[in-house]
C-alpha positions in Angstrom: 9.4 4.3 5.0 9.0 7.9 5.4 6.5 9.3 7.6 4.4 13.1 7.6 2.1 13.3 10.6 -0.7 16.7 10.9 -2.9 17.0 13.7 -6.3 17.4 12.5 -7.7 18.1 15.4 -10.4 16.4 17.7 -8.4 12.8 17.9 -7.6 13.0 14.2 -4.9 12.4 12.7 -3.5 12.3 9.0 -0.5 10.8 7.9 1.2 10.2 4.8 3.6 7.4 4.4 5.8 7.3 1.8 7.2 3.5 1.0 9.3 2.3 -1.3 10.8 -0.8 1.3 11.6 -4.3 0.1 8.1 -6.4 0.8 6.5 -3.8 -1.9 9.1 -4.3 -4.6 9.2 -8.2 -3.9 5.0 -8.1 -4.3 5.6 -6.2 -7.7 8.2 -9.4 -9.1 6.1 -11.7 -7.8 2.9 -10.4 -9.2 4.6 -9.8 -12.7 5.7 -13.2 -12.7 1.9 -14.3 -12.3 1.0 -12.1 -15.3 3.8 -13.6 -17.8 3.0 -17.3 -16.9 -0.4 -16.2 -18.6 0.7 -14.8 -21.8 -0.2 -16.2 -25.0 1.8 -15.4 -28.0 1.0 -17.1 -31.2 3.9 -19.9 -31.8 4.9 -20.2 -28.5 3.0 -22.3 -25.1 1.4 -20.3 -22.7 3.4 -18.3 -20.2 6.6 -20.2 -22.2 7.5 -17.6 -24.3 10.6 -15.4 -24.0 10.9 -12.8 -21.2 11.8 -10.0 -23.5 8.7 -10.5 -25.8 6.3 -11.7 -23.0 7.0 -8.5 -21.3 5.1 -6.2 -23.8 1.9 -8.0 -23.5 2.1 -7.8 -19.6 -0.7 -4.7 -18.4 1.7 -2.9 -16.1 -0.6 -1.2 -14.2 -2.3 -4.1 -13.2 0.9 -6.2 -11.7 1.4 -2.4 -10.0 -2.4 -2.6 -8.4 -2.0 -6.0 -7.8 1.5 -6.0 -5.6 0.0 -2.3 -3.6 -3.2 -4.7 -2.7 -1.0 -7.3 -1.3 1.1 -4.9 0.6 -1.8 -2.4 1.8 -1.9 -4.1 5.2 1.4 -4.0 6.0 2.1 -1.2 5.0 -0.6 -0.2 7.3 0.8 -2.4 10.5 3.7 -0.5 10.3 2.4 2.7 9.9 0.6 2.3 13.6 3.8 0.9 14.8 5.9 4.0 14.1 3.1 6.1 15.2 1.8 4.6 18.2 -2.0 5.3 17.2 -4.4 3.6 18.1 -7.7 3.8 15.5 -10.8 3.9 16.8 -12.9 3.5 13.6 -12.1 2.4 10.2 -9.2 4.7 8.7 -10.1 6.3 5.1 -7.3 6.0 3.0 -6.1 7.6 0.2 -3.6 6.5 -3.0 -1.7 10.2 -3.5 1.1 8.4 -5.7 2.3 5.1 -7.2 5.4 3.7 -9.1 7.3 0.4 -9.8 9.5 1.9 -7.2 7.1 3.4 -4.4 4.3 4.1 -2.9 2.6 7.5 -1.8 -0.3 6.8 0.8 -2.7 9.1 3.1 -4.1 7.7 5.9 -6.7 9.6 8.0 -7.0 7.9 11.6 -9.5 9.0 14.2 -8.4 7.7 17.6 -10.0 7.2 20.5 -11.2 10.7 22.6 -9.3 11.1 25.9 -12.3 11.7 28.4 -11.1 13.6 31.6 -13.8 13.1 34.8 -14.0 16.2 36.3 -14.7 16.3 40.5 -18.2 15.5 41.2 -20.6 15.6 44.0 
């Protein structure tokens, strides 16, 4: 997991995470695994028939969607781990890049404002 971190200024921070670890590839086999036990091709049970000619009817992009949504929230965890942020709202995040091999993401965090009492009376 690779990390870029700007300061945006006023508790907000932005932060792309590039990740390409082993919980993200595992989601992808597992998820195109689920898409070739439902193919259907004529002479042959469904999600029975050869790996090699299941394979074209599988829609790539969805197994692809499918493993980044199962590993979105991790990817997150870890993210605030490395980073020691604490968000105060709901992050927006952004997809910048995706592959079979890895994952380009851009969080925007706002934290919580550091309030300094000044003397009074």
């Amino acid at each position: 997991m690779e990390l870029k971190r700007k300061d945006l200024g006023k508790n907000k921070y932005e932060i792309e995470v590039t990740y390409g670890d082993s919980p993200y590839l595992d989601n992808i086999k597992k998820e195109e695994e689920k898409a070739l036990a439902n193919v259907e091709i004529k002479g042959f049970r469904k999600g029975k028939a050869p790996r090699n000619m299941a394979i074209t009817h599988v829609n790539h992009a969805k197994v692809i969607e499918a493993a980044f949504d199962a590993t979105l929230d991790l990817i997150f965890q870890e993210t605030l781990k490395e980073t020691k942020l604490i968000p105060f709202i709901q992050p927006s995040v952004v997809l910048k890049n995706i592959s079979d091999k890895q994952v380009v993401v851009v969080f925007t965090i706002t934290c919580k404002p550091k309030i300094t009492l000044g003397k009074y009376k």
